[in-house]
Backbone as a chain_set.jsonl record, in Angstrom:
{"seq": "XXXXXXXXXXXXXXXXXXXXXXXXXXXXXXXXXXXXXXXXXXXXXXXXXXXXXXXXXXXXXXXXXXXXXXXXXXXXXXXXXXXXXXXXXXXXXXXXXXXXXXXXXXXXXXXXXXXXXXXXXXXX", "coords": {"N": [[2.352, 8.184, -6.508], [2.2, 5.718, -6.36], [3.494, 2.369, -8.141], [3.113, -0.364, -9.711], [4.854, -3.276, -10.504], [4.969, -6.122, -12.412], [5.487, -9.592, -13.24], [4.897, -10.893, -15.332], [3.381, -10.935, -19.061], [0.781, -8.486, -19.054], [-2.611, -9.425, -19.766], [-5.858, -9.456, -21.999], [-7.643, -11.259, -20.175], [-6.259, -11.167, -17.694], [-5.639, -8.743, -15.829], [-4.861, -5.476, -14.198], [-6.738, -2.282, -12.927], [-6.406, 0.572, -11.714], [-6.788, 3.384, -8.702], [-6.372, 6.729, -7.015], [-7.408, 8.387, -4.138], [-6.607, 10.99, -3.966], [-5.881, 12.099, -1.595], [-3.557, 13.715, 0.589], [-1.512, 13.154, 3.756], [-1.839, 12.044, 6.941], [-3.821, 9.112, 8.937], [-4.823, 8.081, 11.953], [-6.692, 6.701, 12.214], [-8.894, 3.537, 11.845], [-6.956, 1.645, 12.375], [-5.848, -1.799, 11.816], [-6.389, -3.987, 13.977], [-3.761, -5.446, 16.666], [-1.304, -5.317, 14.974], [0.803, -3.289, 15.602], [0.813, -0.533, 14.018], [1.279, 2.647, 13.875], [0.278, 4.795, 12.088], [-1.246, 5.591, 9.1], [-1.42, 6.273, 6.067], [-3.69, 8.771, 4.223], [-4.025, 8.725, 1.801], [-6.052, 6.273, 0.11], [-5.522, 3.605, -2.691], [-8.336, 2.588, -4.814], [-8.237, -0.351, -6.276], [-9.233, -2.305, -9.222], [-9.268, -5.576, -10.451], [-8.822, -8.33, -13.03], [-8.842, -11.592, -13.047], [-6.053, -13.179, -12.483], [-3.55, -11.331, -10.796], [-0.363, -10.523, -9.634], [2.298, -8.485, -8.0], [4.381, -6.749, -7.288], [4.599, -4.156, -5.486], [5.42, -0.589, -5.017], [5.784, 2.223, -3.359], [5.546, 5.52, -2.362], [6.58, 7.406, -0.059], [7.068, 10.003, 0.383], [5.855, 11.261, -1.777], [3.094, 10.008, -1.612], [2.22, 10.951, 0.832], [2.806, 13.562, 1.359], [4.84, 14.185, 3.231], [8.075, 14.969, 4.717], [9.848, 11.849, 4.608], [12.638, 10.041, 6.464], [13.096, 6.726, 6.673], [13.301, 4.052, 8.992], [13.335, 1.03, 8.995], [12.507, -1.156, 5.916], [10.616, -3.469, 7.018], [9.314, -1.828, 9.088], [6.743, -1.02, 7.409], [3.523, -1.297, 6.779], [1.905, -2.948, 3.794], [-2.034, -2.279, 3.659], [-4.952, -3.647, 3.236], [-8.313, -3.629, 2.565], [-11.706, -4.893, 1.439], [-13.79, -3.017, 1.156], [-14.553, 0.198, 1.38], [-16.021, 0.868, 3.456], [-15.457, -1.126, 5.278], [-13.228, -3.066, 7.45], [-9.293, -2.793, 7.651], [-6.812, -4.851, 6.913], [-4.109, -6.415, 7.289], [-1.327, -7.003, 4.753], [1.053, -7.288, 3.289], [4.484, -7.315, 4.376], [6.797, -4.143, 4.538], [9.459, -5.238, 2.064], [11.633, -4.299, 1.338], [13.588, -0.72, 0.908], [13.995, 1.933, -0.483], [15.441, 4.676, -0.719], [12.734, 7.094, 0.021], [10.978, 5.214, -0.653], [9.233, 2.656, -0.472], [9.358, -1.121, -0.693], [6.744, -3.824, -1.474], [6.939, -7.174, -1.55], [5.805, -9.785, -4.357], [2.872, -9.274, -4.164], [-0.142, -10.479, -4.468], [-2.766, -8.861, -6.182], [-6.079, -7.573, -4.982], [-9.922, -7.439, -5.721], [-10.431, -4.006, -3.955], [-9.199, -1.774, -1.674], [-6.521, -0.141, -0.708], [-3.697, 0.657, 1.546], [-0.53, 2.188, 2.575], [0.59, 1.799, 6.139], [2.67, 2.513, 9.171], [4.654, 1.263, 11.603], [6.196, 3.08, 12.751], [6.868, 6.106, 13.476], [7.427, 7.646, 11.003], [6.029, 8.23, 8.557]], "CA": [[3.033, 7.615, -5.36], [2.324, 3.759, -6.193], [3.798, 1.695, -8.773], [3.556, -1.652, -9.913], [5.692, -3.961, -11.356], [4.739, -7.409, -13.054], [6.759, -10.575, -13.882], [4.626, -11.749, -16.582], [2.799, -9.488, -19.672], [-0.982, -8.831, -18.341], [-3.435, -9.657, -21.285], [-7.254, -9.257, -21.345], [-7.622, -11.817, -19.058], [-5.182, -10.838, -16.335], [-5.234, -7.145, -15.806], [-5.885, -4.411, -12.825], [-6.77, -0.656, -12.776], [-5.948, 1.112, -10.084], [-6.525, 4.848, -8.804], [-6.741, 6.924, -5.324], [-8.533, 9.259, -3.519], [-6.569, 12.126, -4.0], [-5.352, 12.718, -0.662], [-2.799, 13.547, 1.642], [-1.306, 13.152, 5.267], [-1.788, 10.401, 7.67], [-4.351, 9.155, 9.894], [-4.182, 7.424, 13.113], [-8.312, 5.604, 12.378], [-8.868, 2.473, 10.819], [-5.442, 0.983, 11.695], [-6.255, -3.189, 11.939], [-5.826, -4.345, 15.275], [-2.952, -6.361, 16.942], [-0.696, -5.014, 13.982], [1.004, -2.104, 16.309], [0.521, 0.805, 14.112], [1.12, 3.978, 14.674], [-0.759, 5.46, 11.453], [-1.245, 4.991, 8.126], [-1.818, 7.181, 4.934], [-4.792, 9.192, 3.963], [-4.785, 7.963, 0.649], [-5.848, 5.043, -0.789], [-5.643, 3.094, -3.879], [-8.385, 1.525, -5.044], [-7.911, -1.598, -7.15], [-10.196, -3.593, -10.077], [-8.726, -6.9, -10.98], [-9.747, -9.103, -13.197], [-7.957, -12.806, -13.633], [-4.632, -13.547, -11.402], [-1.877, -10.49, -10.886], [0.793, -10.707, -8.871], [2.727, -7.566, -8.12], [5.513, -5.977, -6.36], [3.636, -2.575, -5.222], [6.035, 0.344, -4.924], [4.996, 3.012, -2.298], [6.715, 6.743, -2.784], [6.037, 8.361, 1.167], [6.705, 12.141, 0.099], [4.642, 11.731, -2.652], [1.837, 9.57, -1.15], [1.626, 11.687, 1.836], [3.31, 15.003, 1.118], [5.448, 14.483, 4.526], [9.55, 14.365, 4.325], [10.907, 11.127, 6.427], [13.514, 9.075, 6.248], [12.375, 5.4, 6.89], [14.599, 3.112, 9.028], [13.47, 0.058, 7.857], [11.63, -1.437, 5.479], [9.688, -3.751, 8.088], [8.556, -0.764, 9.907], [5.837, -0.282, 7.052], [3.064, -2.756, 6.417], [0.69, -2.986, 3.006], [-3.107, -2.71, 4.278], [-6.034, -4.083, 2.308], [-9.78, -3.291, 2.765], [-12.763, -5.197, 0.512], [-15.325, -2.197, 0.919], [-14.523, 1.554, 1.989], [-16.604, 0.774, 5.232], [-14.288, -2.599, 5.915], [-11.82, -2.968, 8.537], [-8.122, -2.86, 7.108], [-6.054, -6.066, 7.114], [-2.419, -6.388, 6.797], [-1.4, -8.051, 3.372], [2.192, -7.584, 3.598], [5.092, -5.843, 5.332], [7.683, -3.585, 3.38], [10.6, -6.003, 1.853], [12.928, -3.378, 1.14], [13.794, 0.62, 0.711], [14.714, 2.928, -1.413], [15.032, 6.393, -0.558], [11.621, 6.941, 1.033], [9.84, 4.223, -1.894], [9.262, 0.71, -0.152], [8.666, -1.849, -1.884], [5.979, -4.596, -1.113], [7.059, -8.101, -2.814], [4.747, -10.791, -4.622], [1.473, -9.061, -3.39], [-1.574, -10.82, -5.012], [-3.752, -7.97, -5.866], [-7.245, -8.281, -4.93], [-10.757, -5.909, -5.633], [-10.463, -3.139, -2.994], [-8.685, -0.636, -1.361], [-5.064, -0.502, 0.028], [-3.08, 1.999, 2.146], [0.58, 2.203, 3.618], [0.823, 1.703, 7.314], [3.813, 2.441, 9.673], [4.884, 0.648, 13.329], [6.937, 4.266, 13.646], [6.104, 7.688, 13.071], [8.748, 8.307, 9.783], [5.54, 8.113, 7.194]], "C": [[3.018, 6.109, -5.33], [2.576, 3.348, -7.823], [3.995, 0.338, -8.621], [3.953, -2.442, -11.142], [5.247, -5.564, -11.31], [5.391, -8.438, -13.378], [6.383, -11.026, -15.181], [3.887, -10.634, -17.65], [1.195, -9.852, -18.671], [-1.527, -8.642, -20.121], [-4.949, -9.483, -20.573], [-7.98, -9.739, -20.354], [-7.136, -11.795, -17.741], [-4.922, -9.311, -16.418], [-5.445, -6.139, -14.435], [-5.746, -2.794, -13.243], [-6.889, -0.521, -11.749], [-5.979, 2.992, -10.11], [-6.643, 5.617, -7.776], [-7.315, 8.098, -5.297], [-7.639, 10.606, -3.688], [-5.913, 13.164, -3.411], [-3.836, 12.878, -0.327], [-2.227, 13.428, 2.681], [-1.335, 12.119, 5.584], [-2.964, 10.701, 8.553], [-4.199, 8.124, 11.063], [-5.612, 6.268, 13.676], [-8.287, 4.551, 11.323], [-7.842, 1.653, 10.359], [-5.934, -0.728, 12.162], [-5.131, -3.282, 13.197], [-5.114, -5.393, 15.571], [-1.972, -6.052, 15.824], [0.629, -3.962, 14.763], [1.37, -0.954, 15.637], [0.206, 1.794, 14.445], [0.115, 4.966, 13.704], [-0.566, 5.14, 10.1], [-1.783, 6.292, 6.775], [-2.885, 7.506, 4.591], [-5.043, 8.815, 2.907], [-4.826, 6.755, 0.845], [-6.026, 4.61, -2.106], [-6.619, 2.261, -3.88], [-8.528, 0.393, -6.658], [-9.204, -2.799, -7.786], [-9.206, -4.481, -10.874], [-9.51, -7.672, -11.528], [-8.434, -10.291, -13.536], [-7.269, -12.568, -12.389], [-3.561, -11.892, -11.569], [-1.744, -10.727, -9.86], [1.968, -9.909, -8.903], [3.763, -7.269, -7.416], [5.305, -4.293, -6.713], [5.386, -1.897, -4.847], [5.285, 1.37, -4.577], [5.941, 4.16, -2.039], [6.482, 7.044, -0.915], [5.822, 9.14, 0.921], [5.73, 11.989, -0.508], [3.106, 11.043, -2.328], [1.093, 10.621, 0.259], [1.619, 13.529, 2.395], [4.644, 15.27, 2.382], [6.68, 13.95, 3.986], [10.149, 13.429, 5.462], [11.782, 10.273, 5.79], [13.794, 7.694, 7.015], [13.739, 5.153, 7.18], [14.472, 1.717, 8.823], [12.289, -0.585, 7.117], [10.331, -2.126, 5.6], [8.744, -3.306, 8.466], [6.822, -1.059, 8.932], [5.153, -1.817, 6.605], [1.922, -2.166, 4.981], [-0.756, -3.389, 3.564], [-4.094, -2.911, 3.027], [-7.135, -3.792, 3.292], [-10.721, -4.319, 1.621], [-13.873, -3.927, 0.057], [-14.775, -0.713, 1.436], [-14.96, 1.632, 3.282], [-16.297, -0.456, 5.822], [-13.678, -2.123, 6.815], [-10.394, -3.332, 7.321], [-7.725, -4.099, 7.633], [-4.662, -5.936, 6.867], [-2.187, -7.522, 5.988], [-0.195, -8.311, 3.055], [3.278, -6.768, 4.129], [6.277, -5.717, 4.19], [8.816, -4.798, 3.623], [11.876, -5.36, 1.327], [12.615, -1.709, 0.974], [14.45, 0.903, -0.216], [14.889, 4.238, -1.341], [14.227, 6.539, 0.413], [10.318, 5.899, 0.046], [9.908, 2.804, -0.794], [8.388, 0.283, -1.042], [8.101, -3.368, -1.249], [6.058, -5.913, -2.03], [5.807, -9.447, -3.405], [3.599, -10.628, -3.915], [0.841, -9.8, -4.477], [-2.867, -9.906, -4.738], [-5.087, -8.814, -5.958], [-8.391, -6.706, -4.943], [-10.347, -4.873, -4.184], [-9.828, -1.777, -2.73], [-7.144, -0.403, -0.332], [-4.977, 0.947, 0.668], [-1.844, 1.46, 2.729], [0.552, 2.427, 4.896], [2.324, 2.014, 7.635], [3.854, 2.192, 11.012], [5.719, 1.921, 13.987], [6.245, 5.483, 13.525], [6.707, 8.333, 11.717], [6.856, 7.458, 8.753], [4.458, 9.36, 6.841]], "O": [[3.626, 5.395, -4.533], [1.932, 3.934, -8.693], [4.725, -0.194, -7.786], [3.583, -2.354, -12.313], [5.197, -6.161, -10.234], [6.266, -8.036, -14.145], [7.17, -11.452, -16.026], [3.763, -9.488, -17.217], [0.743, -10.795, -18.021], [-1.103, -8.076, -21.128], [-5.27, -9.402, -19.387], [-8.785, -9.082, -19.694], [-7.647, -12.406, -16.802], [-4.006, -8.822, -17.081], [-6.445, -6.341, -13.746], [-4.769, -2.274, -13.782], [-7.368, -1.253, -10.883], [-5.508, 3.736, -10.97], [-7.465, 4.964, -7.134], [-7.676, 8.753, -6.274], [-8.383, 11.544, -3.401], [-5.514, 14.262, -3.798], [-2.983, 12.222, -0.926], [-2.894, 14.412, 2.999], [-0.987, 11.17, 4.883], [-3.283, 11.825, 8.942], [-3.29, 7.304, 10.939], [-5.745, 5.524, 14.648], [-7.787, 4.649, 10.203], [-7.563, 1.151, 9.27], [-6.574, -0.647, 13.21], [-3.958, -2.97, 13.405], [-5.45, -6.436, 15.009], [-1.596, -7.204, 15.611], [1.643, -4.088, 14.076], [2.134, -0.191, 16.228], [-0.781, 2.099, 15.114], [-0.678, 5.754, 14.219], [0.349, 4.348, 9.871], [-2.665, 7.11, 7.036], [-3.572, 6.488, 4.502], [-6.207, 8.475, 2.695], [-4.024, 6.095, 1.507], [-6.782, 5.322, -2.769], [-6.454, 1.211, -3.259], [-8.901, 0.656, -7.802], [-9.82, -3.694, -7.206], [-8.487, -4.084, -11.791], [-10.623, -7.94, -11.075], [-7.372, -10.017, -14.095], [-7.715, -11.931, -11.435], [-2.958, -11.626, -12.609], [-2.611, -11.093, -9.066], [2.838, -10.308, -9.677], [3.828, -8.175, -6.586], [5.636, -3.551, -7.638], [6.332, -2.603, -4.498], [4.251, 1.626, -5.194], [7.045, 3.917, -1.551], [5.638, 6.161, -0.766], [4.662, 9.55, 0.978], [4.657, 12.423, -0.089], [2.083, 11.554, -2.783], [-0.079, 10.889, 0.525], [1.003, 14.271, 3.16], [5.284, 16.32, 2.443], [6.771, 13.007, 3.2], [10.648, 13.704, 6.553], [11.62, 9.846, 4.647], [14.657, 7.624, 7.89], [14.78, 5.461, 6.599], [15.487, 1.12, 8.463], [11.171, -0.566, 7.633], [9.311, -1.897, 4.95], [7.606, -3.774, 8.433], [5.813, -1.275, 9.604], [5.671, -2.886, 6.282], [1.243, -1.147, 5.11], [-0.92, -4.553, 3.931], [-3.926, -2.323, 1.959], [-6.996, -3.715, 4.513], [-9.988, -4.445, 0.639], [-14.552, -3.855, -0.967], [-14.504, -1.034, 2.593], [-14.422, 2.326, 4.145], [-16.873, -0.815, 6.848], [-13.54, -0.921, 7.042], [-10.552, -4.028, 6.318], [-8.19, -4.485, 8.705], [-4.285, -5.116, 6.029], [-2.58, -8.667, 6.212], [0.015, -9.41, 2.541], [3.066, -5.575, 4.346], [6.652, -6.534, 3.35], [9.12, -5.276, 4.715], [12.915, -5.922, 0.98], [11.429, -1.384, 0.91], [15.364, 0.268, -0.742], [14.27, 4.912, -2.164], [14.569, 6.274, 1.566], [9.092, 5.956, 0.144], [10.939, 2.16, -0.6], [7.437, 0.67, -1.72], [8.891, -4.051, -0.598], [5.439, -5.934, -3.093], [5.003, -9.887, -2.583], [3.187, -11.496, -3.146], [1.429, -9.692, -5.553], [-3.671, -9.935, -3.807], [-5.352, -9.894, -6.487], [-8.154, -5.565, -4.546], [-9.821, -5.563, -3.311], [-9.946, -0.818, -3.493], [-7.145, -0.659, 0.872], [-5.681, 1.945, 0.517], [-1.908, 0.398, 3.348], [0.455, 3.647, 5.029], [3.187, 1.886, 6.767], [3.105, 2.87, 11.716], [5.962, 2.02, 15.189], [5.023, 5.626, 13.495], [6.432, 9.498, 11.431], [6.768, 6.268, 8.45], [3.937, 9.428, 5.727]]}, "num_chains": 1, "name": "protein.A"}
């Protein structure tokens, strides 16, 4: 359910692995406050970086959450970051476009942790 795309090659120096929990659904805990989410995905990805990347994340819905919606806009959905599993979530950036039910998150600067898709509606 997540893909990312690169502008430059990654070499030993500049690289990330990335992998998630497994899950599916949504939950409605651990949404970062003042943001006005409504809930946010049970999985997450998390992410080892080493060096500089700089990504444009791609975020499936069906397949991240198993649920069928049809997103009205790409806004609606925000990229959340974590440092630690027992962190508070942050908002890192909000969707910059659609595709289907894929948004896509532009020039993120990944960082160690743990991400998740958020939504300000109920379509995730």
């Amino acid at each position: 359910g997540l893909i990312l795309n690169v502008d430059v090659s990654l070499s030993e120096s500049n690289f990330v692995v990335y992998g998630n929990n497994n899950t599916s659904g949504t939950l409605t805990t651990d949404l970062p406050p003042g943001e006005s989410l409504q809930k946010r995905s049970s999985r997450e990805w998390q992410f080892d970086e080493v060096g500089s990347v700089t990504a444009n994340i791609k975020i499936d819905i069906s397949l991240t959450t198993g649920n069928t919606v049809t997103p009205a806009a790409a806004s609606n959905y925000k990229l959340m970051y974590r440092s630690c599993s027992s962190c508070s979530f942050t908002v890192v950036a909000t969707g910059a476009s659609k595709s289907g039910d894929v948004i896509t998150f532009s020039s993120v600067a990944i960082q160690d942790g743990f991400y998740a898709i958020g939504s300000t509606d109920t379509n995730l």
